[in-house]
KOLPA-358943 format. One record per residue: x, y, z of N, C-alpha, C in turn; residue in one letter. Coordinates in steps of 0.02 Angstrom, whole numbers, plus 32768, in hexadecimal, padded with zeros to 4 digits. Example, Ala and Ser with C-alpha at 12.3 -4.5 7.8 and 13.67 -1.06 7.14 Angstrom:
% KOLPA-358943
82947EE4818682677F1F818682947F5B8186A;82827F90816282AC7FCB816582858002818AS;
END
This chain:
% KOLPA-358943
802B7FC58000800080008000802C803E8000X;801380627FD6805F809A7FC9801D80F27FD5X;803581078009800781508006803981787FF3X;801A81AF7FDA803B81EC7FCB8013822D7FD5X;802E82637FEB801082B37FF1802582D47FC6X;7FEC83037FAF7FEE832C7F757FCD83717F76X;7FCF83997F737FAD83E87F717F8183F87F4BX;7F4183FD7F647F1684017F357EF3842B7EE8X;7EEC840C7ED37EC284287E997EFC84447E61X;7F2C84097E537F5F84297E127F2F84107DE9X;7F2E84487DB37F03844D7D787F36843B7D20X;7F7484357D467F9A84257D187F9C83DC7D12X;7F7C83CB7CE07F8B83737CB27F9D83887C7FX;7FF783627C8B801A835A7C4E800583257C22X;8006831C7BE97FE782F67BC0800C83077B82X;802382B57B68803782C67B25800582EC7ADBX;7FCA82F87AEF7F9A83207ABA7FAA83577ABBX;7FE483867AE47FFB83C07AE2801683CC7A9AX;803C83957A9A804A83B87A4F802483807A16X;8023839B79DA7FF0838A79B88020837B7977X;801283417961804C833D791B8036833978E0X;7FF2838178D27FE5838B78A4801483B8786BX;803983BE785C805583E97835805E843F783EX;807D845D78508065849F7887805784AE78C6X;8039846B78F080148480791D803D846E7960X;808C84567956809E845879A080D4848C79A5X;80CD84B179DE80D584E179ED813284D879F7X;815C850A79E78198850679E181A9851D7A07X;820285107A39821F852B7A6F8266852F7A56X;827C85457A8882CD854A7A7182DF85AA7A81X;832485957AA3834D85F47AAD832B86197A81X;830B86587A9482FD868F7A7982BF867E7A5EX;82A386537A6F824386617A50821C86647A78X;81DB86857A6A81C786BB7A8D818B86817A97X;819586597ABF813E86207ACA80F7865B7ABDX;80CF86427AA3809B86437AAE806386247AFAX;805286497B05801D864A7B367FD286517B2CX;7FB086117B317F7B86177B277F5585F17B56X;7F0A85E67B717EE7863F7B727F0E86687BAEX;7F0986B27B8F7F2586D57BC57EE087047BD8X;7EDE87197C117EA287357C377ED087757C3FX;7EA287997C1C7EBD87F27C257EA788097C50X;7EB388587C6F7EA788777CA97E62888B7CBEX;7E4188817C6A7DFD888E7C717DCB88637C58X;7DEC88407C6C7DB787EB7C897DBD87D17C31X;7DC687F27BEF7DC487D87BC27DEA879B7BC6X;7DE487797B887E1B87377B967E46871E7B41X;7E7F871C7B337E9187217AF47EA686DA7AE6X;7E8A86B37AAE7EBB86627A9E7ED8866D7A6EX;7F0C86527A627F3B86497A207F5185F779F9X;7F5485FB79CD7F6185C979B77FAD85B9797CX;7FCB859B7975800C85AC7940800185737906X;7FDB859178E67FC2854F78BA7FC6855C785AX;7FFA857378528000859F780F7FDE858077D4X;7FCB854B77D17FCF8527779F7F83850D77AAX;7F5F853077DD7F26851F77D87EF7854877BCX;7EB88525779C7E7C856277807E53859677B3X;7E3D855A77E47E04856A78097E16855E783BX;7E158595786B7E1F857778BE7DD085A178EBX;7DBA856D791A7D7F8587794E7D82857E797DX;7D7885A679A67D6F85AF79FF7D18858279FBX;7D2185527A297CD285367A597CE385597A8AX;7CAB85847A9C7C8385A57AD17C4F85A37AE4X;7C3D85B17B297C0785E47B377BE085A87B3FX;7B9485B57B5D7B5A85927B827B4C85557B3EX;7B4C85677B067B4D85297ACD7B7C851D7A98X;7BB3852B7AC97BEA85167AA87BEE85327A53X;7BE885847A4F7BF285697A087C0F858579E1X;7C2D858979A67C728589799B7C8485C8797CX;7C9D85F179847CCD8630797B7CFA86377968X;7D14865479147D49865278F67D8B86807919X;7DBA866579197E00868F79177E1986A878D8X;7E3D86D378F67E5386FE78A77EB086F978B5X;7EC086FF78687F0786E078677F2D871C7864X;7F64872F78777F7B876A78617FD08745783CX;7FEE87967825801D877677F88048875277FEX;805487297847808D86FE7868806B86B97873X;803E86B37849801B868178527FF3865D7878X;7FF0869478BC7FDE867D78F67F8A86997905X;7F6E866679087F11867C79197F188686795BX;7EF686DB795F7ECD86D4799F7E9086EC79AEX;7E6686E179E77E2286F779E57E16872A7A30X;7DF6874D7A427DF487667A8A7D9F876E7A88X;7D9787497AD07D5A87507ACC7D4A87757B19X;7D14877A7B347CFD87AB7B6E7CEC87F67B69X;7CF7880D7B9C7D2087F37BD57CCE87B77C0CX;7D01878F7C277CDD87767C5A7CD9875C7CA4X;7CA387537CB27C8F87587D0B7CD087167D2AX;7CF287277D747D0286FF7D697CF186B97D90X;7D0E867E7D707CF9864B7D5E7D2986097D34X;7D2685C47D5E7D3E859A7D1C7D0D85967CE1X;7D3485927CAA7D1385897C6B7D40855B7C43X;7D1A85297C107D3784FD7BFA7D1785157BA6X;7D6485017B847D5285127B2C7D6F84D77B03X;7D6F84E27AD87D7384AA7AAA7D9484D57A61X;7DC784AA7A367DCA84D279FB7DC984A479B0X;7DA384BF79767DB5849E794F7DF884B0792BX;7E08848C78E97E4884AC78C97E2884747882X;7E2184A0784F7E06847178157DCA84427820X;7DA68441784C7D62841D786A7D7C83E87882X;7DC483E478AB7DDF83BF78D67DE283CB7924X;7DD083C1795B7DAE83D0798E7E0883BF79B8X;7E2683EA79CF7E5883DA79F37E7383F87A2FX;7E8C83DC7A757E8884017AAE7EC784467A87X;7EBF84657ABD7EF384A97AA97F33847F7AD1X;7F5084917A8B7FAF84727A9E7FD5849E7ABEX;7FB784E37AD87FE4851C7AFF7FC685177B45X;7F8C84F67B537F5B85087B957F6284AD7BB3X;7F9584A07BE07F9A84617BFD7F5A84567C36X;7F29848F7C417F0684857C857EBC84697C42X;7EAF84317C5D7E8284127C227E5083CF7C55X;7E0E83C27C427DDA83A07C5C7E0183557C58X;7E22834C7C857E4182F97C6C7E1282C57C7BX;7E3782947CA77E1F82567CB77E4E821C7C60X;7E0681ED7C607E3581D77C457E1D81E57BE5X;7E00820D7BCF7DE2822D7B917DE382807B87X;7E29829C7B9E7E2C82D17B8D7E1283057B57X;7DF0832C7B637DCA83417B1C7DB183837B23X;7DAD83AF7B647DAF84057B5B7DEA841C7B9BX;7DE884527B8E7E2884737BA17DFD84AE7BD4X;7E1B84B57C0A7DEA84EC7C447E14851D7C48X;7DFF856E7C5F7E2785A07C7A7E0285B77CB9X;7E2185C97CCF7E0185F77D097DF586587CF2X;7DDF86637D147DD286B37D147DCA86C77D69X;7E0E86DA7D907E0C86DB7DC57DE1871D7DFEX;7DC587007E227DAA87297E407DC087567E82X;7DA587837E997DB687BE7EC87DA487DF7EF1X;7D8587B47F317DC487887F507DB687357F29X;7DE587087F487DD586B87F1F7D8A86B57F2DX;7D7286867EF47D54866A7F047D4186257F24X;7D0586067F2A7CEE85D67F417D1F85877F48X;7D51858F7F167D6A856B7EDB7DA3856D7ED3X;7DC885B67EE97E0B85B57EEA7E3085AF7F27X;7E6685AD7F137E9085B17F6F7E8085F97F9FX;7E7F85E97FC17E85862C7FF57EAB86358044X;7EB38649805C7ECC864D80947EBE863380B7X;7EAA85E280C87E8F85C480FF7EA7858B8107X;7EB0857781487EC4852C814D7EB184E88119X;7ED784CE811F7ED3849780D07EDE845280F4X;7EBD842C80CC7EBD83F580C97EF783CF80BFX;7F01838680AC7F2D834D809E7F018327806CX;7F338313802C7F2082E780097F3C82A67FF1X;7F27825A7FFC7F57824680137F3382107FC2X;7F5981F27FAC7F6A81DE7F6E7F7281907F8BX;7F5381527F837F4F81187FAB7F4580EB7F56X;7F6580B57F6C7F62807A7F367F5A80467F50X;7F20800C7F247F007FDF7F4B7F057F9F7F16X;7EF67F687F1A7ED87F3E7EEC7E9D7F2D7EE4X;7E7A7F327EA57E217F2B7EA97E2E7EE37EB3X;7E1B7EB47EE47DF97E777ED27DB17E777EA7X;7D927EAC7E9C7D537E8E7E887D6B7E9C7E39X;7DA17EC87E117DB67ED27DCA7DEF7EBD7DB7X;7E1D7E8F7DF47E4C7E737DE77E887E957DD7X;7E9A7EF67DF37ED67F0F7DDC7ED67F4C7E1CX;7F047F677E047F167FA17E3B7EFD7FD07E34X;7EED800E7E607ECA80447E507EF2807B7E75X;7EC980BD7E7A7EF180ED7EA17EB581087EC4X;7EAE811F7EEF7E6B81347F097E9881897F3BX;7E6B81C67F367E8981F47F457E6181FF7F88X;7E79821F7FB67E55821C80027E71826E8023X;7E22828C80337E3482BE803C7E2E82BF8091X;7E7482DB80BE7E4F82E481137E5483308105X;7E23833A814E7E2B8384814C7E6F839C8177X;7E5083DE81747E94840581C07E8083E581F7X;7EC683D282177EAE83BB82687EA383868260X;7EB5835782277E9F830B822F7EC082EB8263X;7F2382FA824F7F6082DC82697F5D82FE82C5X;7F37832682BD7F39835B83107F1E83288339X;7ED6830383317EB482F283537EAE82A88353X;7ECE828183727ECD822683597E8B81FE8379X;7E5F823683937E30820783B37DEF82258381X;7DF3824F835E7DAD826B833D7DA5822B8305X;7D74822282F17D46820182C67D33823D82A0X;7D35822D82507D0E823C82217CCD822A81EBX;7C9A824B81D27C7E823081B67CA0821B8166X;7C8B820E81297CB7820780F37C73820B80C1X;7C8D8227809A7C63823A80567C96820B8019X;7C7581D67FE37C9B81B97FC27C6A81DC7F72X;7CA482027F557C94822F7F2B7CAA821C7EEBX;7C7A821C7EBC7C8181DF7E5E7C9382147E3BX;7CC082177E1F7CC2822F7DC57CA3821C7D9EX;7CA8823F7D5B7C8282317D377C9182087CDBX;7C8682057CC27C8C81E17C807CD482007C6CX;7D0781E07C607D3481EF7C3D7D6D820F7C7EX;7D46821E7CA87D73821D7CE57D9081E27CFAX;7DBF81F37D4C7DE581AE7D6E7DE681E47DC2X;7E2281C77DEC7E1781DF7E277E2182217E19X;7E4C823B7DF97E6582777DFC7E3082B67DF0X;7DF982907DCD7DD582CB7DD37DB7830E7DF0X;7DA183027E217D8783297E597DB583467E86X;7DF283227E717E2883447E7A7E48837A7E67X;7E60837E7E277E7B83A97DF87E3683DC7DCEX;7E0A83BD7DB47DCC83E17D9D7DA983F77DC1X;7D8183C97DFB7D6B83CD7E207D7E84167E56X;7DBB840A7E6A7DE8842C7E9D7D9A84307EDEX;7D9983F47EF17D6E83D37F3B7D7F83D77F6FX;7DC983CC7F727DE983EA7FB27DF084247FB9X;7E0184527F9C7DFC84927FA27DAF84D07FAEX;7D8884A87F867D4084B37FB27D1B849E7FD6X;7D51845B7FFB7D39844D80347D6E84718075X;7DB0846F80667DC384BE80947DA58501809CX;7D8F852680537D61856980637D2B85508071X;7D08852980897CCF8524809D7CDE850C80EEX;7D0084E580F77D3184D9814D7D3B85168163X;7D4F854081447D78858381657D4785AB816FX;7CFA85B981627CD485DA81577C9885A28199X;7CA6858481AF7C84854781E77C3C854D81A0X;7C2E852F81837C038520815E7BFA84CF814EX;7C3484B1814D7C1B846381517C388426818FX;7C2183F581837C4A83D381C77C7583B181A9X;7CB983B981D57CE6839881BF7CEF836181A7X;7CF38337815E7CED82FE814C7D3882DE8124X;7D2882A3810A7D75827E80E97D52827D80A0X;7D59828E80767D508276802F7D8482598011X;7D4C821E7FFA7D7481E77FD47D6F81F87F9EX;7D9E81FE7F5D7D9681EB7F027DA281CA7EE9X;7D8B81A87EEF7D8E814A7EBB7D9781607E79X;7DC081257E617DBE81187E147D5C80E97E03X;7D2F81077DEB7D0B80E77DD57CE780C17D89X;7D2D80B77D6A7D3B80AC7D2B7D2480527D2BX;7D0980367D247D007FEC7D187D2B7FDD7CDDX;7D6D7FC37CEB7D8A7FB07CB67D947F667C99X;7D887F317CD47D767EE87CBC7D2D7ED97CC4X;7D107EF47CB27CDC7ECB7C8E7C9B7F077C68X;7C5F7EFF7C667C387F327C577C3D7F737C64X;7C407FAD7C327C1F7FF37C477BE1800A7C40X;7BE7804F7C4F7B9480667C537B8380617C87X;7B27806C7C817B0580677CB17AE180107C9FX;7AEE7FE17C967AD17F9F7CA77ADA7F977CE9X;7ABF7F6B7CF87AAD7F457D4B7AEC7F3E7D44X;7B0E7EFF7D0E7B527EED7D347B957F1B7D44X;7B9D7F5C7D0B7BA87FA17D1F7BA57FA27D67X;7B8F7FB67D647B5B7FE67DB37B747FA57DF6X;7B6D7F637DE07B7B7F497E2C7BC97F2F7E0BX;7BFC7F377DF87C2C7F3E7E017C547F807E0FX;7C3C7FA47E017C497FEA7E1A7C387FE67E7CX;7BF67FCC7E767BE17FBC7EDB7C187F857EEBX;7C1C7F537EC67C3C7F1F7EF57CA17F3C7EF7X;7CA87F627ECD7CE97F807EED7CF57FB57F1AX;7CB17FDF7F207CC080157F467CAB7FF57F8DX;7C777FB67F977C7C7F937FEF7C9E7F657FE8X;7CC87F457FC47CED7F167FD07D347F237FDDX;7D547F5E7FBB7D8D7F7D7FAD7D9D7FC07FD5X;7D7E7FFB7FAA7D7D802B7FAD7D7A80368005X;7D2D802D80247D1E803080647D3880138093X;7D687FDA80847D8C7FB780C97DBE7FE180CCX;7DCE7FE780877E16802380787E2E805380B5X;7DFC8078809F7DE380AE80C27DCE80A68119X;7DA3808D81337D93806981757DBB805B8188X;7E028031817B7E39802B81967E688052819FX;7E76808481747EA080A1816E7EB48105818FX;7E5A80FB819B7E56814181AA7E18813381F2X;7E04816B82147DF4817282437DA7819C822AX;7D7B8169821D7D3F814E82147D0B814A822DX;7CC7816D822C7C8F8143823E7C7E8110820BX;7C5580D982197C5A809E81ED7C15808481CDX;7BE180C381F57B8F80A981F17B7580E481A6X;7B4880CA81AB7B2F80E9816A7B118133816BX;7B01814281B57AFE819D81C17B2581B881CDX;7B88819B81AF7BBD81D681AA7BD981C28180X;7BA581A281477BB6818981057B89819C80CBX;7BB481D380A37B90820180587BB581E98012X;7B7881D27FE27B9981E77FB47B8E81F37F7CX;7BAC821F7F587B9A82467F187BBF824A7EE9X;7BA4825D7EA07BDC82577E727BB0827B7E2CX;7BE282997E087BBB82AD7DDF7BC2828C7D7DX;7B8E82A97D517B94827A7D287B9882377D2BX;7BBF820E7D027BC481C07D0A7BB281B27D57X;7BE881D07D8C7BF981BB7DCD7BB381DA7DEDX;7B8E82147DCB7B47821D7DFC7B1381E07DEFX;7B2381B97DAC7AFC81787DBC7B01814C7DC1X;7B5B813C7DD17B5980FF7E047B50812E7E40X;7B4F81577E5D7B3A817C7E9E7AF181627EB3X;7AC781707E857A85815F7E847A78811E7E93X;7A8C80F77E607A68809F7E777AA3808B7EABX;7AE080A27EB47AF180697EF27AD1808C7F2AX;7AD480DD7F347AA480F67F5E7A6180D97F6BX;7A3B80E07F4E79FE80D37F5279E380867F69X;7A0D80637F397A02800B7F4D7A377FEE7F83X;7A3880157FC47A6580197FEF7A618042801AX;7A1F805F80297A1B809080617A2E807D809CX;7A48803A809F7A51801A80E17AA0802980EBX;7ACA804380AB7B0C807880BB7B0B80AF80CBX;7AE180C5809D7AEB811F808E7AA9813E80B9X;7AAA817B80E17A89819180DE7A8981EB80BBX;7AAD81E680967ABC822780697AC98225800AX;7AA382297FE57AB182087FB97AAC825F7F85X;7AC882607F597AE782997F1E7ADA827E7ED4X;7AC5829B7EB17ACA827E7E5F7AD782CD7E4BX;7B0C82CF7E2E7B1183167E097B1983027DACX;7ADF83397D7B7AE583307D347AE482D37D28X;7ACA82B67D3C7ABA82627D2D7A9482737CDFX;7AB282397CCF7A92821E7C827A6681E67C8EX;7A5481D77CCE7A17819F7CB779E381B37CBFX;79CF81F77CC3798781FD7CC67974821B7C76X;79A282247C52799682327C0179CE82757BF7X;79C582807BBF7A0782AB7B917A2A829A7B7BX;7A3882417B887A6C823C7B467A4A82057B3AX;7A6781D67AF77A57819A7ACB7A3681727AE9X;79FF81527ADD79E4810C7AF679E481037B50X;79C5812A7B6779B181367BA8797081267BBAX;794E80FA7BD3791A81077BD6790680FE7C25X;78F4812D7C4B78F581157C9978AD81067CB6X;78C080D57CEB787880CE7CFB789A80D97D4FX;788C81097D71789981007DB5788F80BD7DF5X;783D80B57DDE782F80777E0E783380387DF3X;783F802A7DB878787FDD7D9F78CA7FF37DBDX;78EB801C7DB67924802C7DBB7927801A7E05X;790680367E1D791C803C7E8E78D580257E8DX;78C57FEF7E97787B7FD27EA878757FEB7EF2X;7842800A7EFA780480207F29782D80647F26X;784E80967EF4786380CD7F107824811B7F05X;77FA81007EDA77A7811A7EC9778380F57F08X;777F80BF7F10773780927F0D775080977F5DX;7784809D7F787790809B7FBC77CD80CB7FD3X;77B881127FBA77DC81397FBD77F281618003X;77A68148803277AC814D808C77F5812B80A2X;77FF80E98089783E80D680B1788180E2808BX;7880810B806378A68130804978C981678079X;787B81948072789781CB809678B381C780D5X;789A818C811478988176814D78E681638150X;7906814081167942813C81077981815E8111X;7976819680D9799C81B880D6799D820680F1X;79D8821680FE79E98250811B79E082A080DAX;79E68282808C79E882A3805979F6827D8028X;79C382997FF679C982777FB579C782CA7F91X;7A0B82CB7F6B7A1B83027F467A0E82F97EEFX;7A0483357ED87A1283197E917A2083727E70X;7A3983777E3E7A5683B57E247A6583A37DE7X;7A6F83E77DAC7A7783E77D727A7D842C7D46X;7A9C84357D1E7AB384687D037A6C84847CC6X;7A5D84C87CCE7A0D84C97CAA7A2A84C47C61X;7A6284C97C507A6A84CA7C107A86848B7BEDX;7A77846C7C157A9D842B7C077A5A83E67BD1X;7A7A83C37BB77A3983A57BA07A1983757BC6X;7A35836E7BF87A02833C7C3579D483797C56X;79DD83A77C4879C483C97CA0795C83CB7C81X;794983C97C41790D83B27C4578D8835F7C5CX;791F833B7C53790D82FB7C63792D82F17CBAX;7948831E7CC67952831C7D0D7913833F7D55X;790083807D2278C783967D317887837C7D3AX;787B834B7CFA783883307CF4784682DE7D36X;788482CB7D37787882857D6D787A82AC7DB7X;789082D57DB2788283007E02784083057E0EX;782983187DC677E183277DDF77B782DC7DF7X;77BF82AB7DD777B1826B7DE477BE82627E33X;77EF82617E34781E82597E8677D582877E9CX;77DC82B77EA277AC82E07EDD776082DF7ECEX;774E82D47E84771082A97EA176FE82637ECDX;7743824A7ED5772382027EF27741820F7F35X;7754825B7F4C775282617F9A77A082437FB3X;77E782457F797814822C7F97783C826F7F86X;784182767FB3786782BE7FD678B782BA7FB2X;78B282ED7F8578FF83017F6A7900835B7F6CX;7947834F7F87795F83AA7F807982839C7F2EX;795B83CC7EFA797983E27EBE7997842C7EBBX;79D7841C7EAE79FA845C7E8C79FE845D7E4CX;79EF84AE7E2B7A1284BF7DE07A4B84EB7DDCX;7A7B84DC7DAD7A9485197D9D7AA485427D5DX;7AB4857D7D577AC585887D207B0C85717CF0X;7B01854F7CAB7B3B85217CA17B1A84E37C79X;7B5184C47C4E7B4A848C7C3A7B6984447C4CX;7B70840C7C317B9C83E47C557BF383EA7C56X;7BE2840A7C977C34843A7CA37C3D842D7CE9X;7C92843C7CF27CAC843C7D207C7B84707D63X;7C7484977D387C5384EB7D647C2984EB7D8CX;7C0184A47D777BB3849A7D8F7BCA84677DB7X;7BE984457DAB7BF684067DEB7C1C842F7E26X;7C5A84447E0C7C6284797E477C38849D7E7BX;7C0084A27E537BC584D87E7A7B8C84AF7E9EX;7B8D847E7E827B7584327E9F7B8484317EE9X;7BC0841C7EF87BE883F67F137BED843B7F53X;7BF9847C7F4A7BF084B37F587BAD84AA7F7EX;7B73849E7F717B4184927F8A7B2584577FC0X;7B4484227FAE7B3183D87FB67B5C83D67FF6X;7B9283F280047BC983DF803D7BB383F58071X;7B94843E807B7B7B844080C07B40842280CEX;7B1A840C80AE7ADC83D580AF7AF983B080E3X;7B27838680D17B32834780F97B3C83368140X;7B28830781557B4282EC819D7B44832E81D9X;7AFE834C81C67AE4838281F97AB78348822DX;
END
């Protein structure tokens, strides 16, 4: 078992997609050249990208609430750039084409990883920090732990957040929140994109939540089924209580019952959040789905709530009697948030008590942030 500590929320993933070996498009170094910097955030919140792509026709900025696409203009050094704003600040994630080729920016290493890298984020910093950034307050520990799945047959890394005052106090008990990524993510998510620890310090420093341990699992099913199928979904459960949770229970200073046990996750990870939550209230009594795709918005979805969690309509009393919170949230601009809307409404006609959040945003970092922002002081009151 090998731990390691790390400082939270580096936004830098190096990745060989930095440079790009299209003809033009990787960026040159060497004595006396003048790098390019891109995006750079000017003094007045505008924000400028560049690209060095001489040999290309067409280059576009993805932006904005529907992503959509905005030409750069080339000037005589061959180099495109675009400035857009100015704007509020905020993470924001873009995307660029180059010839109707969709590629992360090879100058901007801070990018949506996991394990399907595919937009690139900036910040636009705020004054004083915000919610989101570092600030002057006592900080956490992040401790970097490697395990073997028996239930997938390989090794994993699982990231573990304590708070301040963990190492101070050897007799306190914590509750633990075990927190999912999402599609194309791994542990690092909520880590680096996420930056979870860090708004779970400004929110510590501000006495707004109770002190908890968050776990970030890898929830990637890599030997056997993906998706949302049953067998999905209970191999995803049978590693996080077979593995994941002894992991953890042993290793850290723990309550072990299911009322100082939350958990949430958004996208992919808000719906394994959902069914191991739900078909398991006898763990959790705090359960999170942030931006989930199984209630509709993408391909071949079709949900039925009370086949899915039988009696969660038809016996929605011992539901509520259950649980401490059943959360659910979603970005209004996102293409679930009408099919997220209309099963809420289901949910509260049949009398099973959910707190829904919206926010403004699509399926983005920004909105889970603001999620998670919300959902943390909920807990284990």
């Amino acid at each position: 078992m090998r731990t390691q500590s790390v400082t939270p929320c580096k936004l830098a993933i190096l990745s060989s997609l930095l440079l790009i070996g299209l003809g033009g498009f990787a960026q040159p170094t060497g004595p006396g050249f003048n790098r390019l910097r891109s995006p750079v955030v000017n003094p007045d919140h505008t924000v400028t990208f560049s690209l060095d792509a001489a040999k290309a026709t067409q280059v576009e900025l993805m932006f904005g609430p529907g992503m959509s696409r905005q030409p750069f203009q080339k000037d005589e050094n061959g180099i495109w750039k675009i400035t857009i704003g100015p704007l509020e600040p905020d993470l924001y994630t873009y995307g660029i084409f180059v010839d109707g080729l969709r590629i992360v920016d090879p100058l901007n290493p801070e990018m949506q990883g996991g394990t399907a890298p595919g937009f690139n984020l900036f910040n636009v910093p705020g004054n004083p920090p915000r919610f989101d950034e570092l600030q002057e307050v006592p900080h956490g520990n992040v401790h970097i732990r490697t395990y073997y799945s028996t239930v997938q047959d390989l090794y994993r890394k699982v990231y573990v957040y304590v708070p301040p005052g963990y190492e101070a106090d050897p007799a306190r008990k914590y509750p633990v929140l075990y927190l999912r990524h999402g599609g194309g993510g791994n542990e690092t998510s909520w880590y680096n994109e996420g930056c979870a620890p860090i708004i779970m310090d400004n929110l510590l420093a501000r006495g707004k939540v109770t002190p908890m341990i968050m776990v970030m699992p890898n929830g990637n099913v890599v030997n056997g089924p993906a998706g949302y199928s049953d067998e999905a979904i209970q191999i995803a459960a049978d590693e996080l209580f077979e593995d994941v949770v002894p992991l953890i229970e042993s290793r850290y200073r723990v309550y072990t019952d299911q009322e100082h046990r939350a958990i949430a996750g958004l996208s992919m990870g808000g719906g394994q959040s959902f069914y191991i939550g739900l078909r398991n209230i006898d763990q959790f009594d705090w359960i999170g789905t942030f931006s989930s795709g199984i209630f509709g918005g993408i391909p071949n979805v079709e949900f039925d709530a009370e086949k899915e969690i039988p009696g969660l309509l038809s016996e929605s009393r011992r539901f509520n009697e259950s649980l401490e919170l059943f959360y659910v949230s979603v970005g209004e601009q996102d293409p679930r948030y009408e099919h997220t809307e209309a099963v809420v409404d289901t949910f509260r006609e049949h009398k099973l008590e959910v707190e829904y959040k919206t926010e403004q945003g699509v399926h983005e970092w920004k909105v889970w942030r603001l999620s998670l922002l919300d959902f943390l002081p909920r807990l284990f009151k």
